[in-house]
TIRO-2110 file (N, C-alpha, C; in Angstrom, 1 decimal):
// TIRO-2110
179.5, 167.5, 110.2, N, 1, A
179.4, 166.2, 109.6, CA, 1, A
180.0, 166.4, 108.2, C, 1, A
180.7, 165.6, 108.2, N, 2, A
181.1, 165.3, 106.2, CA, 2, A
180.9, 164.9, 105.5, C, 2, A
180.3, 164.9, 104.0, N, 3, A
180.0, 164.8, 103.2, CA, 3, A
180.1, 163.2, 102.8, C, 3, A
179.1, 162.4, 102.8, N, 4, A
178.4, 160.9, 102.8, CA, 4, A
178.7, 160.4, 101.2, C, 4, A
179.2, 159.4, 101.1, N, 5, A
179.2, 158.8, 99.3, CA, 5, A
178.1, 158.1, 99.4, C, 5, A
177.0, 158.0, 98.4, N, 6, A
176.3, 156.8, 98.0, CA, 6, A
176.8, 155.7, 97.6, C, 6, A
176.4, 154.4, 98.2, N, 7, A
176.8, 153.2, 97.7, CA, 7, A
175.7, 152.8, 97.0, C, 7, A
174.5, 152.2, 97.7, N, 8, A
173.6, 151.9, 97.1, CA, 8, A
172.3, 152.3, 97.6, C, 8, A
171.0, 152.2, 96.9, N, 9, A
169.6, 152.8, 96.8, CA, 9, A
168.9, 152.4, 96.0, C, 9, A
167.7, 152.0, 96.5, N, 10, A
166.2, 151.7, 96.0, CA, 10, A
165.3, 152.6, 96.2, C, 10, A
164.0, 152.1, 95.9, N, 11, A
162.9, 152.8, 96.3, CA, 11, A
162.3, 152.9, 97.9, C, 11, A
163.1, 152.0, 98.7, N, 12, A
163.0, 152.1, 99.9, CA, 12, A
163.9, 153.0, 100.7, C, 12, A
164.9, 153.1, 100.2, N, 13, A
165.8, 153.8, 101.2, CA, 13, A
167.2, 153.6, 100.5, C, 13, A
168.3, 154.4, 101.0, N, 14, A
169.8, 153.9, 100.7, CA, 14, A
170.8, 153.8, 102.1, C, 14, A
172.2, 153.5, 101.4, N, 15, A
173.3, 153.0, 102.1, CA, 15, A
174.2, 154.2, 101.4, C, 15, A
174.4, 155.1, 102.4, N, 16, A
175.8, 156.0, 102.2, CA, 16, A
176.9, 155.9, 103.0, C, 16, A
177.7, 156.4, 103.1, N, 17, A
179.1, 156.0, 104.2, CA, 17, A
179.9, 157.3, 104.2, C, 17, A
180.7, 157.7, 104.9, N, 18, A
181.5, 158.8, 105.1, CA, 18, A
182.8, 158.5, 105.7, C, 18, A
183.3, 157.6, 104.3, N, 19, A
185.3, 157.3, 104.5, CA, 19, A
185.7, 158.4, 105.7, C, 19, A
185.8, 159.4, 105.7, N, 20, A
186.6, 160.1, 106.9, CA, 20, A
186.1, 160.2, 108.1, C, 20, A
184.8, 159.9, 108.4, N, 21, A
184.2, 160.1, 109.8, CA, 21, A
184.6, 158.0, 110.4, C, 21, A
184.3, 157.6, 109.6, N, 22, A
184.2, 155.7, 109.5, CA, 22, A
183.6, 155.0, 109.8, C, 22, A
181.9, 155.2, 109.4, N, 23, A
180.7, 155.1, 109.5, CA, 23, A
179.9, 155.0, 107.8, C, 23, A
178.9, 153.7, 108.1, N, 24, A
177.9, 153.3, 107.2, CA, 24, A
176.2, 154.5, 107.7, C, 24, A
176.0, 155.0, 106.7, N, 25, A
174.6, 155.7, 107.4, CA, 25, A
173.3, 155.0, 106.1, C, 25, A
172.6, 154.2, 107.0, N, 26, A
171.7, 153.6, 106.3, CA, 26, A
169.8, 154.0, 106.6, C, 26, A
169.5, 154.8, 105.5, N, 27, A
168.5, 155.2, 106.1, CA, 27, A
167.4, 155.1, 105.0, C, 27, A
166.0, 155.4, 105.3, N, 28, A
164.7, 155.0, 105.0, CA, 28, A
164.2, 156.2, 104.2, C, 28, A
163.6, 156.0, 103.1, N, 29, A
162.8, 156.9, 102.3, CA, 29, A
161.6, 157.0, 102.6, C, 29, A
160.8, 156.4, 103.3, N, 30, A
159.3, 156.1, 103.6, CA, 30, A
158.4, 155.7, 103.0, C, 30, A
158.8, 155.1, 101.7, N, 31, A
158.2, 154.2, 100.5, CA, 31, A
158.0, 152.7, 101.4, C, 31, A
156.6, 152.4, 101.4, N, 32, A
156.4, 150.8, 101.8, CA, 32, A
157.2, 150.0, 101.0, C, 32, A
157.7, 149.0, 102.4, N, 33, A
158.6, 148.0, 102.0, CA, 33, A
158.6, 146.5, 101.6, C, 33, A
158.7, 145.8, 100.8, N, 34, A
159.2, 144.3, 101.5, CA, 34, A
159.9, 143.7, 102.0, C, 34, A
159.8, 142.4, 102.6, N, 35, A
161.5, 141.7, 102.7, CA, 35, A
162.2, 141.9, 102.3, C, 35, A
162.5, 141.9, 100.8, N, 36, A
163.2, 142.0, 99.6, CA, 36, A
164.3, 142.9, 100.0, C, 36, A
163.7, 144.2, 100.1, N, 37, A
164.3, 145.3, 99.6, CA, 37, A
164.7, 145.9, 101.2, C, 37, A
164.1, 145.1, 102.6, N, 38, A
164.2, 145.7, 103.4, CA, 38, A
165.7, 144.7, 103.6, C, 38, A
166.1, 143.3, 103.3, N, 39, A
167.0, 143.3, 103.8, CA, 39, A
168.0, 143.1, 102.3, C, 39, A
167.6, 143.7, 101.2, N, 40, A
168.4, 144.3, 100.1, CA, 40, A
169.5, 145.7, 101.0, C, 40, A
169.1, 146.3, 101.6, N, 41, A
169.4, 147.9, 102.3, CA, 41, A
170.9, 147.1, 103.2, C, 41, A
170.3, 146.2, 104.2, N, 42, A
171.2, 145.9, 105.2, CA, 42, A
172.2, 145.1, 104.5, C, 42, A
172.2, 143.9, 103.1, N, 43, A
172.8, 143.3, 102.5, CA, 43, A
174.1, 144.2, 102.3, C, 43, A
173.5, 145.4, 101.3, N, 44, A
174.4, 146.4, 100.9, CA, 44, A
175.2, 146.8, 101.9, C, 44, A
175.0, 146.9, 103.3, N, 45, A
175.6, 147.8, 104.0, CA, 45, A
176.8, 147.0, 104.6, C, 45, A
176.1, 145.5, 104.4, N, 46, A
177.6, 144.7, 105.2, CA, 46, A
178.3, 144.6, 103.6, C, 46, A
177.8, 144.8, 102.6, N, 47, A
178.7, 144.4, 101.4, CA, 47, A
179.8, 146.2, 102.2, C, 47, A
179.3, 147.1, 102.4, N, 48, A
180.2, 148.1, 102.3, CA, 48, A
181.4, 148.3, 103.6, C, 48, A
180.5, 147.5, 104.5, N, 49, A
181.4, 147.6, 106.0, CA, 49, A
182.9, 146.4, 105.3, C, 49, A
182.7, 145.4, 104.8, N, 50, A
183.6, 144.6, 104.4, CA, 50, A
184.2, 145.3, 103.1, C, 50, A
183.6, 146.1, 102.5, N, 51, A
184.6, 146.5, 101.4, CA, 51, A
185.5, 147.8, 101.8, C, 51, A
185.1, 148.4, 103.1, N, 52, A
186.0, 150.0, 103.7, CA, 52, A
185.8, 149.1, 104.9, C, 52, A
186.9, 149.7, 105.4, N, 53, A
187.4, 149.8, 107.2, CA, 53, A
186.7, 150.7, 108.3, C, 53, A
185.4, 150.4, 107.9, N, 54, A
184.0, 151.3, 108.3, CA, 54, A
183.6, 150.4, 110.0, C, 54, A
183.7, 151.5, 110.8, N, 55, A
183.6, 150.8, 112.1, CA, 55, A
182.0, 150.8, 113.1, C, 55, A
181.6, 151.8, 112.0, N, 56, A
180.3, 152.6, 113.0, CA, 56, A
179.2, 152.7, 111.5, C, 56, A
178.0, 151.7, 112.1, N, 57, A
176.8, 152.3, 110.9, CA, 57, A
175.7, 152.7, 111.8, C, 57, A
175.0, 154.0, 111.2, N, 58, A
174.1, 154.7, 111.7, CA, 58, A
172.5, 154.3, 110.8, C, 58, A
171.9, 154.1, 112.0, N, 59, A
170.7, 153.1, 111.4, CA, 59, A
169.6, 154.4, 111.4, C, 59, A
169.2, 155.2, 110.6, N, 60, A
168.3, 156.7, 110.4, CA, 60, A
166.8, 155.6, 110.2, C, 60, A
165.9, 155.1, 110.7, N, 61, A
165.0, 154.4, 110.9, CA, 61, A
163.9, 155.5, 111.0, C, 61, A
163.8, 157.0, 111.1, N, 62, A
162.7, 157.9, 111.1, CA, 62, A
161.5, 157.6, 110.3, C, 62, A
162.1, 157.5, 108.7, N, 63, A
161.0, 157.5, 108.0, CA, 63, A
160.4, 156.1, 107.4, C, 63, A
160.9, 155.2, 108.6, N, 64, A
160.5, 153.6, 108.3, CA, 64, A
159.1, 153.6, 108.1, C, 64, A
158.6, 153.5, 107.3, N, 65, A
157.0, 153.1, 107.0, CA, 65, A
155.7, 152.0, 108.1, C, 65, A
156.7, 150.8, 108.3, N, 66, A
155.7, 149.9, 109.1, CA, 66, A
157.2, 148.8, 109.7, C, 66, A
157.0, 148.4, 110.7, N, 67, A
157.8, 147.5, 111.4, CA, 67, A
158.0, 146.7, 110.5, C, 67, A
159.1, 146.0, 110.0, N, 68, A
159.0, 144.7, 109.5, CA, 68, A
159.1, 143.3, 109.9, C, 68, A
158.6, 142.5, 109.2, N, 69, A
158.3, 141.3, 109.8, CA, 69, A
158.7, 140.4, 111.0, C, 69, A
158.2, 139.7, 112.1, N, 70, A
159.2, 139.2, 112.7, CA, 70, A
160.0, 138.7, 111.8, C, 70, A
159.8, 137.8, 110.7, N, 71, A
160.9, 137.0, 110.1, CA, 71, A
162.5, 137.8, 109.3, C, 71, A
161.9, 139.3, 109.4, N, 72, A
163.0, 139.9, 109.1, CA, 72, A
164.0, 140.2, 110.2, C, 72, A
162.8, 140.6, 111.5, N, 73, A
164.0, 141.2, 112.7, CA, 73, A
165.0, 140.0, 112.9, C, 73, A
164.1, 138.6, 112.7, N, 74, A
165.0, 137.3, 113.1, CA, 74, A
165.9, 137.0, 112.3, C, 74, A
165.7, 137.3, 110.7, N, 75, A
167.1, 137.4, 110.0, CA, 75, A
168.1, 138.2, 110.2, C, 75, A
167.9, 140.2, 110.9, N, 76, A
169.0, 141.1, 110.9, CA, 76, A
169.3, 140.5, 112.3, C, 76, A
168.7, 139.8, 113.4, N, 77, A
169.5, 139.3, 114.5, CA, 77, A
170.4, 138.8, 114.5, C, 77, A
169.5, 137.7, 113.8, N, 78, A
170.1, 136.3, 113.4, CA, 78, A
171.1, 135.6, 112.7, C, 78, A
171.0, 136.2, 111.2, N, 79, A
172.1, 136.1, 110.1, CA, 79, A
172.9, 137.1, 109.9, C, 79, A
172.2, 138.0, 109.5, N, 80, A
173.1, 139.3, 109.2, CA, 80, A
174.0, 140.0, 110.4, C, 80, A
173.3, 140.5, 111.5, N, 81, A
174.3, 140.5, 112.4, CA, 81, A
175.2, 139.9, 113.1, C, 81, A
175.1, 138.3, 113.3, N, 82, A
176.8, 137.7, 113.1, CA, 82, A
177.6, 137.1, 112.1, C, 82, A
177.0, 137.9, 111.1, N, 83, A
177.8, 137.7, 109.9, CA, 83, A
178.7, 139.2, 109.5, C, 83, A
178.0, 140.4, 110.1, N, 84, A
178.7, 141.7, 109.8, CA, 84, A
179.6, 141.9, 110.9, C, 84, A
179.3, 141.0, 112.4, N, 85, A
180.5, 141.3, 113.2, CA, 85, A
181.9, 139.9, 113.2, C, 85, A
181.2, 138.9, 112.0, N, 86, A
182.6, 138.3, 112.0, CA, 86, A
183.6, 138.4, 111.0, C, 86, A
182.9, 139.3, 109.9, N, 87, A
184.4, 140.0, 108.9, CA, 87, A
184.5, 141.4, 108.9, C, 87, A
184.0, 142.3, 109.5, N, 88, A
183.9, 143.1, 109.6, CA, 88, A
184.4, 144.4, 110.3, C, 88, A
184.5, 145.3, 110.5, N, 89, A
185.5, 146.0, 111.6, CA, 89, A
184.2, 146.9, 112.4, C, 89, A
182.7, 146.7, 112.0, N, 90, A
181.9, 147.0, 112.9, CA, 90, A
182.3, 146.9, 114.3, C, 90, A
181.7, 148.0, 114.8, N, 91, A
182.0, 148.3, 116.3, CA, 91, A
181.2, 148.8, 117.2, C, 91, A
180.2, 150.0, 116.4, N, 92, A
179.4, 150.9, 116.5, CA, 92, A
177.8, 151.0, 116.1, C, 92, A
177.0, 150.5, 116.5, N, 93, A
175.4, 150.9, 116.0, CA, 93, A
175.0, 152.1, 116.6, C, 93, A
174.6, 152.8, 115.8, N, 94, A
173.7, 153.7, 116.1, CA, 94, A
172.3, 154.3, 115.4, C, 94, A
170.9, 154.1, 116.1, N, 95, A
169.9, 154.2, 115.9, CA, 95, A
169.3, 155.4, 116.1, C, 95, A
168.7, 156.0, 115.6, N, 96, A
168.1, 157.2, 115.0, CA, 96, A
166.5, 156.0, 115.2, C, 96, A
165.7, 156.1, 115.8, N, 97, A
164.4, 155.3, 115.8, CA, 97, A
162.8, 156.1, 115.3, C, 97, A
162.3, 155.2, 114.2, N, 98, A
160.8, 156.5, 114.2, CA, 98, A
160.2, 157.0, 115.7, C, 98, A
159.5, 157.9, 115.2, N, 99, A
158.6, 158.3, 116.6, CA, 99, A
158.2, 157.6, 117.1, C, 99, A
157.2, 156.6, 115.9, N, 100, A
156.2, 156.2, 115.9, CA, 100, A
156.5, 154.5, 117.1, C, 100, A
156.0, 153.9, 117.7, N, 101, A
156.6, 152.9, 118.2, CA, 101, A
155.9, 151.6, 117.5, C, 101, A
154.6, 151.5, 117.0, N, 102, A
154.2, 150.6, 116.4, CA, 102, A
155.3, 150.3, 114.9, C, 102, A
155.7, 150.9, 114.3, N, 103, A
156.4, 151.0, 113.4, CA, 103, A
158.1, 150.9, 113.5, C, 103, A
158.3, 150.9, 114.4, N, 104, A
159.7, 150.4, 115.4, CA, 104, A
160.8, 149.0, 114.7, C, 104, A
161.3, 149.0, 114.6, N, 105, A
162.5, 148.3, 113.8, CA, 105, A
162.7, 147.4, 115.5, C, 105, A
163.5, 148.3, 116.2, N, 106, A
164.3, 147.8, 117.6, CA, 106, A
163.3, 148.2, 118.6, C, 106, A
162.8, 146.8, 118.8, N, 107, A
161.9, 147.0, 120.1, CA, 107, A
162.3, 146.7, 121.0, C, 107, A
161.8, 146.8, 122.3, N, 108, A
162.7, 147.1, 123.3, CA, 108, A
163.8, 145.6, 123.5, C, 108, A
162.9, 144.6, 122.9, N, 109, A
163.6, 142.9, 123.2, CA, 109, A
164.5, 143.2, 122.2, C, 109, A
164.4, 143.5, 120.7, N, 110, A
165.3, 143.8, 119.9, CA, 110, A
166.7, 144.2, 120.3, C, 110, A
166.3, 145.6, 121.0, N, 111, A
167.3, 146.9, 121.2, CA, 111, A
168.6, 146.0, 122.2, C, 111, A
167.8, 144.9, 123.2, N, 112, A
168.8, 144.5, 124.2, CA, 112, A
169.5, 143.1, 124.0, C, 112, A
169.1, 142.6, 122.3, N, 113, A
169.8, 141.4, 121.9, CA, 113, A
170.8, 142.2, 121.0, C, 113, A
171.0, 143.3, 120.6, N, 114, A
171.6, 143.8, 119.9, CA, 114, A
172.7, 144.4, 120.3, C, 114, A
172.3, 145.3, 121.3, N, 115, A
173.0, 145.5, 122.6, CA, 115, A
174.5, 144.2, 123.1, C, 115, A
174.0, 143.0, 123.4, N, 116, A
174.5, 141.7, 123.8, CA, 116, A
175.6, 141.7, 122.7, C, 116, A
175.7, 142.2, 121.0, N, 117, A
176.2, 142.0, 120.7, CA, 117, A
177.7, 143.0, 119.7, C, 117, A
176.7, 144.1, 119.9, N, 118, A
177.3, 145.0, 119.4, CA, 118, A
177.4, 146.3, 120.2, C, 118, A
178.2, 147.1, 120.5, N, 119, A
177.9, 148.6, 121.4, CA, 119, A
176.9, 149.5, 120.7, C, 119, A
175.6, 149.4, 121.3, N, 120, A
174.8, 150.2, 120.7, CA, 120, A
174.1, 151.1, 121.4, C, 120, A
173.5, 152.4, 121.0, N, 121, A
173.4, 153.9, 121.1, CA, 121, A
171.8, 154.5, 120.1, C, 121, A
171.0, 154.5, 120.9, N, 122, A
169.8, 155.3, 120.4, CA, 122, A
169.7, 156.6, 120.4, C, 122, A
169.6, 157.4, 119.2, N, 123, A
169.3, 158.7, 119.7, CA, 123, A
168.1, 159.4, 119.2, C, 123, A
167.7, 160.4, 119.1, N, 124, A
166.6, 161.2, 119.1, CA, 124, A
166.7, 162.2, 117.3, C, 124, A
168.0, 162.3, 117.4, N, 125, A
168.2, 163.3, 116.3, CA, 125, A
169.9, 162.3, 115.6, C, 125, A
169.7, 162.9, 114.5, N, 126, A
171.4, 162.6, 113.5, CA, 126, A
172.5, 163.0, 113.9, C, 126, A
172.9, 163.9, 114.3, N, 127, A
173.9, 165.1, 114.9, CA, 127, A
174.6, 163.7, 116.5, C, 127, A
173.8, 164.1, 117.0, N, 128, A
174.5, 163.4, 118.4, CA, 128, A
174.8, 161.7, 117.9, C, 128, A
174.5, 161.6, 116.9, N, 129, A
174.4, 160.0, 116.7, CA, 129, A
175.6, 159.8, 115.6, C, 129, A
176.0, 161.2, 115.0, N, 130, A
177.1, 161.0, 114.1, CA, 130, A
178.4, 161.0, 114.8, C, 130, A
178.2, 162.4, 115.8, N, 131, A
179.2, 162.9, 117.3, CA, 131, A
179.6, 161.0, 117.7, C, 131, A
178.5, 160.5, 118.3, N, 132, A
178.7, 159.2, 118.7, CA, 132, A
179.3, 158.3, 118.0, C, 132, A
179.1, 158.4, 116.9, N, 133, A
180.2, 157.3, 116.1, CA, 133, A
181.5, 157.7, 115.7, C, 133, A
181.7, 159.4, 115.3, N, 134, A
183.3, 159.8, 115.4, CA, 134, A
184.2, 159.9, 116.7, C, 134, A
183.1, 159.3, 117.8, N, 135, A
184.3, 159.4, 118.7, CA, 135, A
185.1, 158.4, 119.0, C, 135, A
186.4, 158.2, 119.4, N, 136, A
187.2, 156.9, 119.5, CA, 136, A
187.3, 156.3, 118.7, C, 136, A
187.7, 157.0, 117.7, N, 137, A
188.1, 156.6, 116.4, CA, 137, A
188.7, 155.3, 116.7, C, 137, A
188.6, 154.1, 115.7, N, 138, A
188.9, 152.8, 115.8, CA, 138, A
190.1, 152.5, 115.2, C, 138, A
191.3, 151.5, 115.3, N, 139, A
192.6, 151.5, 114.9, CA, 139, A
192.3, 150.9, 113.7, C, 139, A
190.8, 150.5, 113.3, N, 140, A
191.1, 149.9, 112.1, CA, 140, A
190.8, 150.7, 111.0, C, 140, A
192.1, 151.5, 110.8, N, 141, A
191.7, 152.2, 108.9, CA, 141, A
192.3, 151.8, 108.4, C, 141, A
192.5, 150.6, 107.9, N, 142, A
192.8, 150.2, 106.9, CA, 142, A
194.7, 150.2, 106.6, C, 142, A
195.4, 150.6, 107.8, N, 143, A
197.0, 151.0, 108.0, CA, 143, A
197.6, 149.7, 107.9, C, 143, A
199.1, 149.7, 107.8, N, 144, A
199.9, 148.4, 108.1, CA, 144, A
201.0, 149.5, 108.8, C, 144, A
201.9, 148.5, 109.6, N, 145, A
203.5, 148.4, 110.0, CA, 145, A
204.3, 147.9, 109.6, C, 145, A
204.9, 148.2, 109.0, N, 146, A
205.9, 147.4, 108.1, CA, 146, A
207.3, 147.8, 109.4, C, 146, A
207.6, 146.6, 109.3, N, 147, A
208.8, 146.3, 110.6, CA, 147, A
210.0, 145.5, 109.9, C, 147, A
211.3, 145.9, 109.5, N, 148, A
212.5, 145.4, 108.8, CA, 148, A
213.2, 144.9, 109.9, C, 148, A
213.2, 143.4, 110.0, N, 149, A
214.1, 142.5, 111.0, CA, 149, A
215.4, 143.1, 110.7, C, 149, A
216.3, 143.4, 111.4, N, 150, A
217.5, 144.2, 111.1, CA, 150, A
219.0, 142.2, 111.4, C, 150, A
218.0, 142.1, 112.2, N, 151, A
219.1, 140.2, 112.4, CA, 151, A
218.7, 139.2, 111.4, C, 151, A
218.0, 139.1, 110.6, N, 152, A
217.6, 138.3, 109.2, CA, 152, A
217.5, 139.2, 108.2, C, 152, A
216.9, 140.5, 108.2, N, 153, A
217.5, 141.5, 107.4, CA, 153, A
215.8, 141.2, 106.5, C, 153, A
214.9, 140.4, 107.0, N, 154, A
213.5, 140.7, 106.4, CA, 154, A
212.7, 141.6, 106.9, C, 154, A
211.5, 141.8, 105.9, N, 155, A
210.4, 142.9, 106.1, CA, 155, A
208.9, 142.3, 106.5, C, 155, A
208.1, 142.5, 107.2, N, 156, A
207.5, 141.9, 107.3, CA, 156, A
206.2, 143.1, 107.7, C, 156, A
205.2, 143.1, 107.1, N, 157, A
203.8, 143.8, 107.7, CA, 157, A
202.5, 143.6, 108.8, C, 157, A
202.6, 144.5, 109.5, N, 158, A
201.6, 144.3, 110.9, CA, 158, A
200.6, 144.8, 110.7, C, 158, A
199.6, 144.3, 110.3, N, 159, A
197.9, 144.8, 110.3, CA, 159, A
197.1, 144.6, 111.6, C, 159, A
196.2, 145.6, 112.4, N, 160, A
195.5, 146.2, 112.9, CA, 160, A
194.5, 144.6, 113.2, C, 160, A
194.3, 143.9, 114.1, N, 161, A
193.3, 143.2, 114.3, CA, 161, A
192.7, 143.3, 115.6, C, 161, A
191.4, 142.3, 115.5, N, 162, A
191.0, 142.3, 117.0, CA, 162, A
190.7, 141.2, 117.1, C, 162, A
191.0, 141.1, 118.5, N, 163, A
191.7, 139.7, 119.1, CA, 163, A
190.1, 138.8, 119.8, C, 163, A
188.7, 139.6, 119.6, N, 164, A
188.0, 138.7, 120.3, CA, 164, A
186.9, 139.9, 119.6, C, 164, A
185.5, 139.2, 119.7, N, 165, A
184.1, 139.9, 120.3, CA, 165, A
183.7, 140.6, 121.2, C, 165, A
184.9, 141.0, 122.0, N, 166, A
184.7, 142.0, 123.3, CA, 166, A
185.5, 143.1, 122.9, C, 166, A
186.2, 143.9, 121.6, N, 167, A
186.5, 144.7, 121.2, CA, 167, A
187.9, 144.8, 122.1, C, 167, A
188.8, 143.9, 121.7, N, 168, A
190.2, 143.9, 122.3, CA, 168, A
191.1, 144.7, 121.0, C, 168, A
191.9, 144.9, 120.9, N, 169, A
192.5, 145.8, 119.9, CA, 169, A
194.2, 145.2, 119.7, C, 169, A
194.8, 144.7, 118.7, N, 170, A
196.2, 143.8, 118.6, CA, 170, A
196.8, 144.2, 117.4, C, 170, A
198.0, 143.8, 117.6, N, 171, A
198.7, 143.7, 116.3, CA, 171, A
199.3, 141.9, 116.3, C, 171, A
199.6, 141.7, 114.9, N, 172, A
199.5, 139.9, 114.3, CA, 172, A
200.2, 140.3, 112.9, C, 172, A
201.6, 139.4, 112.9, N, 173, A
202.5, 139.3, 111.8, CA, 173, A
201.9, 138.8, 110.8, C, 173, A
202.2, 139.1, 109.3, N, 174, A
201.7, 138.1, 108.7, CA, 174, A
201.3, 136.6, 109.1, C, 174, A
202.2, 136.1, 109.7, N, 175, A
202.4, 134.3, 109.2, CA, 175, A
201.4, 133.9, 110.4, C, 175, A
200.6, 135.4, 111.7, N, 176, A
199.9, 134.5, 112.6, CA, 176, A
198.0, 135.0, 111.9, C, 176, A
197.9, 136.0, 110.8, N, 177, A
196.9, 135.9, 110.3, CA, 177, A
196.2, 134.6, 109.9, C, 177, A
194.9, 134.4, 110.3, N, 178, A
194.4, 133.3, 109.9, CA, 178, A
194.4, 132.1, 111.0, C, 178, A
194.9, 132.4, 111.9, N, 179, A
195.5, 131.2, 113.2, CA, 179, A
194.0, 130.9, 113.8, C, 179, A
192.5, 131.3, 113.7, N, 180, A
191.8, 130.8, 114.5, CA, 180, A
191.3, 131.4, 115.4, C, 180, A
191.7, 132.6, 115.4, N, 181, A
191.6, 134.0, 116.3, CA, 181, A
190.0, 134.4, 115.7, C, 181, A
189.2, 135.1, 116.5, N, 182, A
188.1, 135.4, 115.8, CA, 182, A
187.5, 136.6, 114.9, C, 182, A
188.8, 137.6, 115.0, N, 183, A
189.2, 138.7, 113.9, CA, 183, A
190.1, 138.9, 113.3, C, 183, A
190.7, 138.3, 112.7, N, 184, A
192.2, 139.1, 111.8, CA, 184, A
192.0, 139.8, 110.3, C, 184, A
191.6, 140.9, 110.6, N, 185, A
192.1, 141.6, 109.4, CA, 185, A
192.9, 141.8, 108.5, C, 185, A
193.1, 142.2, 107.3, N, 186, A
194.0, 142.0, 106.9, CA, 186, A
194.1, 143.6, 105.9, C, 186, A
193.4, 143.9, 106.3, N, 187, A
193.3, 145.1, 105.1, CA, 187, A
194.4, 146.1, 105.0, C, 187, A
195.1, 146.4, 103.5, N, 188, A
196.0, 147.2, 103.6, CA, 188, A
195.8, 148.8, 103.1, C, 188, A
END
């Protein structure tokens, strides 16, 4: 595994990321939580998936203190997670879950609405759950194609998009970014 940057951290836990593997790893300190700060953690993390071409965040949930609220699980369903898969280049969840099950983040009803929306992956330990996110590396790092019309004699740039919620994979000229599609990236 390689070497993780901190983005951000409280007394509950932080958001680190690892530019070269292209994964968010968001994990728990074991300090009791509140709303606040429980969905301060996940805030940061879609601030980071939208600011890098981060395709895979690893959710280290071990040292989670107490389940949080239903009103929370209904906001990371709810709000937050189709708000990080519609600017986003998320592709990848992966859960690292406490032992404990009363204290459980993704319960089983959780695990299979989340599932519905994102390709998601439980594991046991960190190692197979990082393996799981570096694999199939995703086309979106952040690249362009720059393509020179040789019969108009212009240049024009092809950025990396996806063409739906079912993880289709495209290329889109400048002038069709923006058309309505339900991903166009644009990152250079």
């Amino acid at each position: 595994m390689l070497p993780t940057q901190n983005y951000f951290a409280n007394a509950v836990g932080s958001v680190d990321f690892s530019p070269e593997d292209g994964y968010v790893h968001l994990h728990w300190s074991g300090t009791s939580m509140t709303s606040l700060e429980f969905r301060a953690l996940y805030t940061h993390a879609h601030n980071l998936l939208r600011r890098y071409p981060l395709r895979g965040l690893l959710a280290d949930h071990r040292a989670m203190p107490a389940a949080p609220d239903p009103a929370d699980r209904d906001w990371l369903l709810n709000t937050w997670l189709p708000a990080v898969l519609e600017d986003t280049a998320l592709e990848r969840y992966a859960v690292v879950p406490t032992l404990t099950p009363e204290t459980r983040l993704h319960t089983p009803t959780m695990a299979a609405q989340m599932r519905r929306a994102v390709t998601t992956a439980f594991f046991e330990e960190i190692p197979p759950a990082t393996e799981w996110l570096r694999a199939d590396k995703a086309v979106y790092s952040g690249f362009q194609i720059t393509v020179h019309d040789i019969r108009n004699g212009q240049t024009s740039s092809w950025h990396p998009v996806r063409l739906s919620s079912r993880r289709r994979s495209g290329w889109l000229p400048p002038a069709s970014r923006g058309c309505g599609l339900s991903r166009c990236a644009t990152r250079s």
